[in-house]
C-alpha positions in Angstrom: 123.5 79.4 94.8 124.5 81.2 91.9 122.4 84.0 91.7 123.2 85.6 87.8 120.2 87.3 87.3 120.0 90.7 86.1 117.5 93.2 87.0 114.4 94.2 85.2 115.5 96.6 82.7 113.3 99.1 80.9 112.9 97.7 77.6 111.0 94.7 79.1 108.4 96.7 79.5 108.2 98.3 76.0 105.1 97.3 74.0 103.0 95.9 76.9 99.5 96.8 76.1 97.6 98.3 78.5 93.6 99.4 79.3 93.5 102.9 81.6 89.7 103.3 82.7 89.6 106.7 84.5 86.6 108.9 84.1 88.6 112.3 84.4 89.7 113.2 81.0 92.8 115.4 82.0 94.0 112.2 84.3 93.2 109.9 81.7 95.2 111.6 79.2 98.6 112.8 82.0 98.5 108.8 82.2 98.3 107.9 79.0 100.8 110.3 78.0 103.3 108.8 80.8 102.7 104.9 79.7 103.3 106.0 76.1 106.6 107.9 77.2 108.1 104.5 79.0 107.5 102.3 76.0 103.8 100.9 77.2 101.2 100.4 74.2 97.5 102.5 75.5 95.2 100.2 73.4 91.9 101.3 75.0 90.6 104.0 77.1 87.1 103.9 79.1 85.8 106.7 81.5 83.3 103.8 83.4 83.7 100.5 84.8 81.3 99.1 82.9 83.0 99.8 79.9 86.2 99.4 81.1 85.3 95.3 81.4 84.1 95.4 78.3 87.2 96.7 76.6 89.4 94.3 79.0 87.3 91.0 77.4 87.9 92.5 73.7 91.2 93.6 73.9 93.1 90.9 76.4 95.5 93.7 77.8 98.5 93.0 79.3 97.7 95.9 82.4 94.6 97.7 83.1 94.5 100.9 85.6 91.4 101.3 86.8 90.4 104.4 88.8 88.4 103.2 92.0 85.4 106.3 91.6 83.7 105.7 88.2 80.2 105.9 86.8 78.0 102.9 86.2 80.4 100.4 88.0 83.5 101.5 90.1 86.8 100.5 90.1 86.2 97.6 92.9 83.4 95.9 90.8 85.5 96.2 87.7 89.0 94.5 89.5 86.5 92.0 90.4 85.3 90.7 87.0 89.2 91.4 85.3 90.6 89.5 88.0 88.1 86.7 88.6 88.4 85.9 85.0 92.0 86.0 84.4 92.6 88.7 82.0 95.1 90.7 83.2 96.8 92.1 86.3 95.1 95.3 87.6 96.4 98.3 89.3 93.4 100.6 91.4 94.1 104.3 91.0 92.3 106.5 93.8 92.5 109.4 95.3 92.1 108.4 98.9 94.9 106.3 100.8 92.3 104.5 103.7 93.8 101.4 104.9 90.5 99.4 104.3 90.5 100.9 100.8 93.5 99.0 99.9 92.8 95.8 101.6 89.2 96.2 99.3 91.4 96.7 96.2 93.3 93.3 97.7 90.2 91.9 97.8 88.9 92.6 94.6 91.8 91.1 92.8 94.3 94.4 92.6 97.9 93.4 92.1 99.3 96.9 92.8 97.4 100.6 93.8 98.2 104.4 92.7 97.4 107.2 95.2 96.4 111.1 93.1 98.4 113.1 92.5 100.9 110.7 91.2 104.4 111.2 89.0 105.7 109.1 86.6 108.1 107.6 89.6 105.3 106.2 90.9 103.5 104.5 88.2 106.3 102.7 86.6 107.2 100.5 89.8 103.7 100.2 90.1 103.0 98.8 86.7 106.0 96.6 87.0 105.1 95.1 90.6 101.6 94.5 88.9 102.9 92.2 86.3 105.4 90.9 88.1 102.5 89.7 90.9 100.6 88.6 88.3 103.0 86.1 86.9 104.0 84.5 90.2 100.4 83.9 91.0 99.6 82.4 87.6 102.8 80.5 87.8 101.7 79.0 91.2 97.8 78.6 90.6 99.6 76.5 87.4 100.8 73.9 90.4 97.8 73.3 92.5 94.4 72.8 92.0 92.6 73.5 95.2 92.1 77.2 96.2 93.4 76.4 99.9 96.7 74.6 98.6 97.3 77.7 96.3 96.7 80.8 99.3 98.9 77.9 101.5 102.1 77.8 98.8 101.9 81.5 97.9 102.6 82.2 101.9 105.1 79.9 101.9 106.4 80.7 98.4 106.2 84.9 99.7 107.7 83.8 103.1 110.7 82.5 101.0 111.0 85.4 98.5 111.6 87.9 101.5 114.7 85.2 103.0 116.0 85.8 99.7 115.9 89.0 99.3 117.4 89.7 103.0 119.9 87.4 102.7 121.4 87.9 99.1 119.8 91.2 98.0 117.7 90.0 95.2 115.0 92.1 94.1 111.3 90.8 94.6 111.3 89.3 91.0 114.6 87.8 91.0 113.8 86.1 94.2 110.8 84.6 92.4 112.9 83.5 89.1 115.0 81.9 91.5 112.8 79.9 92.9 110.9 78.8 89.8 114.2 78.0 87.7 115.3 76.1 90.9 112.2 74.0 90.9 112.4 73.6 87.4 115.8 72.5 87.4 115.7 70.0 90.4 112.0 68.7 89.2 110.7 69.9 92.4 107.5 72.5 93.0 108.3 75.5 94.2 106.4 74.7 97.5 109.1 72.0 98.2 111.9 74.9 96.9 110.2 77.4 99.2 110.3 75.3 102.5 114.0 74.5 101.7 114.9 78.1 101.7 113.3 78.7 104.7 114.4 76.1 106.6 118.3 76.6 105.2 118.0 80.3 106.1 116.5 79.7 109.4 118.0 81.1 112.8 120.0 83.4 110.8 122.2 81.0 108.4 123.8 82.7 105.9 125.1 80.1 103.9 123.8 79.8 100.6 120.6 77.2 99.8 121.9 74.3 98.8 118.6 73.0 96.6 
């Protein structure tokens, strides 16, 4: 298969822009401070959801963090409209770690979630699964049309990152790359790619796919 992909380093994030929408000052500005630190561009800061949207349409960020308990509109409502109109990945901060509250967050469009108090250990992956999500998703919604083809191929196309991963020890986004470079490379979609992975890793195979 040839895998010959490196991992993610840190300077790919440097300069990604990104929105924070919290409406506790102190949190706002520990996050800001730790985005800033890891090479992240803060280009807008709102303490509502409302505003928060508004900022998101103006500015185009690459990221926004948006805290799930605001004024005016929360953090669900505010994924929502980011998310439904293609703006930019979102990660939902909260304080509370419910179950349903994360499957909401799901729901609403949320790529990645942050539970309070969190360190800078945390938000980093986060920020980083969040794009990364983002990418595959646009990447696949790029290949299909209808919304049932697309929730179909990203099963498929998830079902085949996670063979991967097992098999050879790729990371979540190198899995991905894989996939897409394959495609590219073979003039295939990565739907076809996908279901030749899993049925060449089926049963336990360890040889390499062959695509």
């Amino acid at each position: 298969m040839g895998v010959g992909l490196v991992a993610e380093t840190p300077t790919d994030a440097e300069r990604r822009r990104v929105l924070i929408a919290e409406d506790e000052a102190l949190i706002r500005l520990d996050l800001a401070e730790m985005l800033v630190e890891e090479g992240y561009e803060v280009v807008g800061e709102a303490g509502d959801g409302e505003t928060a949207v508004r900022l998101a349409e103006e500015l185009k960020p690459d990221l926004v963090i948006l805290d799930i308990k605001m004024p005016i509109m929360d953090g669900l409502a505010a994924a929502e409209r980011i998310a439904g109109a293609r703006i930019a990945p979102v990660i939902i901060l909260t304080a509370f770690s419910q179950r349903d509250l994360v499957e909401r967050a799901r729901a609403a469009g949320a790529m990645a979630y942050l539970v309070k108090p969190f360190q800078k250990s945390d938000l980093v992956p986060a920020v980083e699964i969040a794009l990364s999500r983002y990418s595959e998703v646009a990447a696949l919604e790029a290949e299909v049309a209808g919304l049932t083809d697309r929730l179909e191929i990203r099963k498929t196309v998830e079902r085949a990152k996670g063979a991967l991963m097992t098999t050879y020890g790729m990371t979540e986004p190198q899995a991905f790359k894989w996939i897409q470079r394959t495609a590219m490379d073979h003039r295939m979609t990565m739907k076809e790619v996908a279901e030749r992975i899993l049925a060449e890793t089926a049963g336990g195979e360890v040889t390499q796919p062959t695509v």
